[in-house]
C-alpha positions in Angstrom: -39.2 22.8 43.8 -42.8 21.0 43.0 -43.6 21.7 46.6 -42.7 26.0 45.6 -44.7 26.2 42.4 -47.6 24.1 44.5 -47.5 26.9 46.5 -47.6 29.7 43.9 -50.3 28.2 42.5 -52.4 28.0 45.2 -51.6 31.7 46.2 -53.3 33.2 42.5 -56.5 30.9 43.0 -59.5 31.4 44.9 -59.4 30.1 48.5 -62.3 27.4 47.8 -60.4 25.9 44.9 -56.9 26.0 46.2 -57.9 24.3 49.2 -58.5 21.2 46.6 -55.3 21.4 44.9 -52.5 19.0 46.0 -49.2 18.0 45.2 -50.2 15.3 43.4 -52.4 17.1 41.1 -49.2 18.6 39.7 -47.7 16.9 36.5 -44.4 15.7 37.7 -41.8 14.6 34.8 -39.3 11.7 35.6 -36.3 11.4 33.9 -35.6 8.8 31.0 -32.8 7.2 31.0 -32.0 3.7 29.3 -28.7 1.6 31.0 -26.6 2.9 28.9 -27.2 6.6 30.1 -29.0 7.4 26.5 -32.3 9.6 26.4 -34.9 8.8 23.3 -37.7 10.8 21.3 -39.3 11.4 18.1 -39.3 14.2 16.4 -41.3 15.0 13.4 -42.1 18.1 11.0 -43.2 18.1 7.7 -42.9 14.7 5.9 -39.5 14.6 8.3 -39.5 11.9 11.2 -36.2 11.8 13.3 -35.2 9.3 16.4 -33.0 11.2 18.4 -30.7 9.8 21.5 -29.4 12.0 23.8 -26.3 11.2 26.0 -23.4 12.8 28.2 -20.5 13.6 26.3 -17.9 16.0 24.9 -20.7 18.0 22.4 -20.9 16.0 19.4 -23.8 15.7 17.0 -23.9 13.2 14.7 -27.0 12.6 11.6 -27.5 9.9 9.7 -23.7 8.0 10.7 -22.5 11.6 9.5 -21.2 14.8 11.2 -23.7 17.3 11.5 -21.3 19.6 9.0 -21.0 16.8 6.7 -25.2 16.1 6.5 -26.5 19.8 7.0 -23.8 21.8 4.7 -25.7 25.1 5.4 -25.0 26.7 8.7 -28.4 28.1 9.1 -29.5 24.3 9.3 -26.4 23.8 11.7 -27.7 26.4 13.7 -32.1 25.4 13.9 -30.7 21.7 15.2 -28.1 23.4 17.6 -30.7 25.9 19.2 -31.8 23.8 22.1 -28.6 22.6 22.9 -27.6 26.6 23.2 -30.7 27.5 24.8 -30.0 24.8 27.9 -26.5 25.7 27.7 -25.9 22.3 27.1 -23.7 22.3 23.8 -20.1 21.0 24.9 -21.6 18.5 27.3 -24.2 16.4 25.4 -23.9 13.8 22.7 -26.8 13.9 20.0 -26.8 10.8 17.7 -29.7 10.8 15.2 -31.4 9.2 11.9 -33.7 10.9 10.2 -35.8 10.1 7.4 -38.1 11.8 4.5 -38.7 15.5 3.7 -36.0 17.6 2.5 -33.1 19.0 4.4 -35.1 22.4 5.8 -37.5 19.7 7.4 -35.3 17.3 8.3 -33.5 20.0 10.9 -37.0 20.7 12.2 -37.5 17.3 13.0 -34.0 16.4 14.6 -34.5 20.0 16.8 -37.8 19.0 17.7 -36.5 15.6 19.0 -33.4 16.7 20.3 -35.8 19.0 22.1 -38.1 16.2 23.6 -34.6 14.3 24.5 -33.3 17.1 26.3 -36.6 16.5 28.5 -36.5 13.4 28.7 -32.8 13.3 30.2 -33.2 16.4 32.6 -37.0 17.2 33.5 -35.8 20.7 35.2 -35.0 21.6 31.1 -38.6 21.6 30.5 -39.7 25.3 30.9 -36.7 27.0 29.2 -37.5 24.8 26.2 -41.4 25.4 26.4 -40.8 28.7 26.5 -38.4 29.3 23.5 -40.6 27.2 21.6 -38.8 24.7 20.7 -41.2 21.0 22.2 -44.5 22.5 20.0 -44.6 20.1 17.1 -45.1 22.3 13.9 -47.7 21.2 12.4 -47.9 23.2 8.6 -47.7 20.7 6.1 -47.8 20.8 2.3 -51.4 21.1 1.2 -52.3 18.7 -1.9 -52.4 19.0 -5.3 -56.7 20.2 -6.1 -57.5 17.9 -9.5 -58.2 20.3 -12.5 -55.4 22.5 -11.5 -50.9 22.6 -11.8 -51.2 22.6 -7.9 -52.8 22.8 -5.1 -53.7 26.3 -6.2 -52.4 27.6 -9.2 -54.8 27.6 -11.9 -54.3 27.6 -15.1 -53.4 31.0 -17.2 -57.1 32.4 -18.7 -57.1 34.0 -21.9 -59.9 36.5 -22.9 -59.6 35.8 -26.6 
């Protein structure tokens, strides 16, 4: 496959620099894998940091020591942490076990998605590209902006009255 896309690439440049391109050029990905058959990663976004393990299994996802309907009651939050499980195709076949920590619950599912994410690569390399392109490895990084001094928040000022 690395020897195809070598290939393609070489084809769409100019014949002076595509004589200089190699295999090893290429970034190749290995797979992750600990002895017990678990994948890691990080995932972070907004004051939310998640570890995230990754394993062969029957489809369960599990937060915090809790079902993921038990910690993330809403099912739109079900759904952002599901999304690169159903974009692989991967939902009845992998086991996600995760903690997470800080932020609220909205960030707290970016973070375990984004990890899950980075997991999913870790385990199977080939994954990469679907998940690149639905978005779901770039680390979001909006954050809240702090509070300005002289002010309620970080930009709300204060009501002005002409008289």
């Amino acid at each position: 496959m690395a020897e195809e896309s070598v290939a393609t690439i070489a084809d769409a440049m100019p014949a002076e620099v595509a004589s200089t391109v190699s295999i090893d050029d290429v970034t190749k990905y290995e797979a992750k894998i600990d002895s017990f058959g678990r994948s890691y990663s990080t995932g972070r976004r907004k004051d939310a940091v998640a570890r995230v393990w990754v394993k062969p299994g029957g489809g369960q996802v599990v937060v915090n020591g809790k079902p993921i309907e038990n910690y993330f009651a809403r099912p739109s939050l079900q759904m952002i942490v599901r999304q690169p499980l159903v974009a692989t195709d991967r939902q009845d076949s992998i086991d996600v076990w995760c903690t997470v920590k800080g932020g609220g619950l909205s960030g707290q599912a970016g973070a375990v998605r984004h990890g899950l994410s980075r997991a999913l690569t870790c385990q199977d390399p080939d994954l990469r590209g679907k998940l690149k392109s639905g978005g779901f490895l770039t680390r979001d990084s909006r954050t809240v902006e702090r509070k300005k001094y002289g002010k309620p928040k970080a930009r709300r000022s204060f009501q002005f009255s002409k008289r």
